[in-house]
C-alpha positions, 0 to 999 in steps of 0.5 A: 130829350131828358128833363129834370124830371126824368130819373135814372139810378144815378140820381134817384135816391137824391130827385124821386126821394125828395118828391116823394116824401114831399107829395106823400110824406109831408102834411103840408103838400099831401093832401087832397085840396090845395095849402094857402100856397096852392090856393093863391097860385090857382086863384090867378090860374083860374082867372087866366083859365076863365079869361080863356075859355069866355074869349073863345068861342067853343066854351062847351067844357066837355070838349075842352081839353086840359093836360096838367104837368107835373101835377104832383099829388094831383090837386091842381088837376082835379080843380081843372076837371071843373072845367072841362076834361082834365089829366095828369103827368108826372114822373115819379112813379110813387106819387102817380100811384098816391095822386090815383087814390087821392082821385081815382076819377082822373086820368094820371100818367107816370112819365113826361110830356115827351112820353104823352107825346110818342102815345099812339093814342096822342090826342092833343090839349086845348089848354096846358097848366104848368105849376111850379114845374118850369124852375125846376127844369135846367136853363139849358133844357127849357127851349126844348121843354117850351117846344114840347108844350108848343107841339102838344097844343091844338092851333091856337091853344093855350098854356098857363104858367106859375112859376117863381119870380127871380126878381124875388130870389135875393130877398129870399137868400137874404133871409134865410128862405133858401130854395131847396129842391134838387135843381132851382133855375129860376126865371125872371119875368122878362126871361120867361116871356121870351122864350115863349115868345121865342117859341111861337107864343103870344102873352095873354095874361100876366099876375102875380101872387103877393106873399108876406116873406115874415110868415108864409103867408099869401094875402089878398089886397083887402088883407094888406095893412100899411104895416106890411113891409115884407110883402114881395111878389112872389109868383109870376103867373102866366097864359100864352096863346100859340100863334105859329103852328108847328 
């Protein structure tokens, strides 16, 4: 299977450059610790994570398994090594090398799930954080991305999902704010939830991420005055458990 994510010489000067001067080259996606963006993802994906973990009844975190794909720079894996044993994945070579001397204490690997898949030291994960990766893989590739997902987890083992809202994406072209990454395939609420549940996934949890469209702002409730009217929920903010074993 080839995802998005993949490169060949065909499409490397166009998909690994964008992304490598993304994570690497610019301030605002570079660094160590999460942007106002990031935060506001990870403050919903934490809930999700901790919801998870107290339901449980194994919630001793050194045996608690976290895979992060398509972590980028590798901020978002970090914060989940708080929580238990967490790696990263990520296809671009670059910035595989980038997210290692950002955090040398954490496990990354250059290539996909397919490839921690086929490892013969393949150990699988309890739970698996996807942020902002799923838009980006082509509509026609998902089911077999969401199966790889499914067969990576242990029984009854969860993923977390953050991915934008397509509901939102005709407000955004209307004003200007126009996706730009190499393959933009957004879901709608209804449309990711059921190809997880096509899959052998159980829903668990579902947020949103409000952001203010005026400035790139993410306000919590307490921030929000009756004269915000540009507010939209952004980010759809998902946890599956697996209900069928594969």
């Amino acid at each position: 299977m080839k995802l998005i994510t993949q490169y060949d010489k065909s499409n490397e000067s166009i998909e690994e450059a964008y992304y490598k001067d993304l994570f690497i080259n610019n301030p605002n996606w570079s660094s160590k610790y999460p942007n106002q963006d990031e935060t506001a993802r990870w403050n919903k994906i934490n809930q999700c994570i901790l919801k998870i973990l107290t339901s449980g009844k194994n919630t001793n975190k050194e045996e608690i398994r976290f895979l992060d794909v398509g972590c980028g720079r590798g901020w978002l894996t970090n914060l989940l090594f708080s929580h238990g044993y967490a790696e990263g994945v990520e296809p671009v070579l670059s910035v595989v090398e980038y997210a290692r001397k950002l955090f040398p204490h954490i496990k990354f690997t250059a290539g996909t799930l397919e490839d921690i898949i086929k490892n013969d030291n393949f150990h699988k994960f309890d739970i698996i954080v996807c942020s902002e990766v799923i838009e980006h893989i082509s509509n026609s590739e998902k089911s077999n991305f969401i199966n790889l997902i499914h067969h990576a987890l242990k029984p009854n083992g969860h993923v977390i999902i953050s991915t934008p809202r397509k509901e939102v994406l005709l407000d955004l072209h209307l004003r200007g704010k126009n996706p730009n990454q190499p393959i933009e395939d957004w879901l709608s609420e209804p449309e990711l939830l059921r190809y997880f549940l096509n899959a052998g996934f159980k829903a668990i949890s579902h947020l949103r991420v409000i952001s203010k469209l005026r400035d790139n702002s993410f306000p919590s409730i307490n921030e929000i005055g009756p004269k915000d009217v540009d507010l939209v929920y952004l980010y759809q903010i998902w946890s599956f458990k697996t209900i069928i074993n594969i």
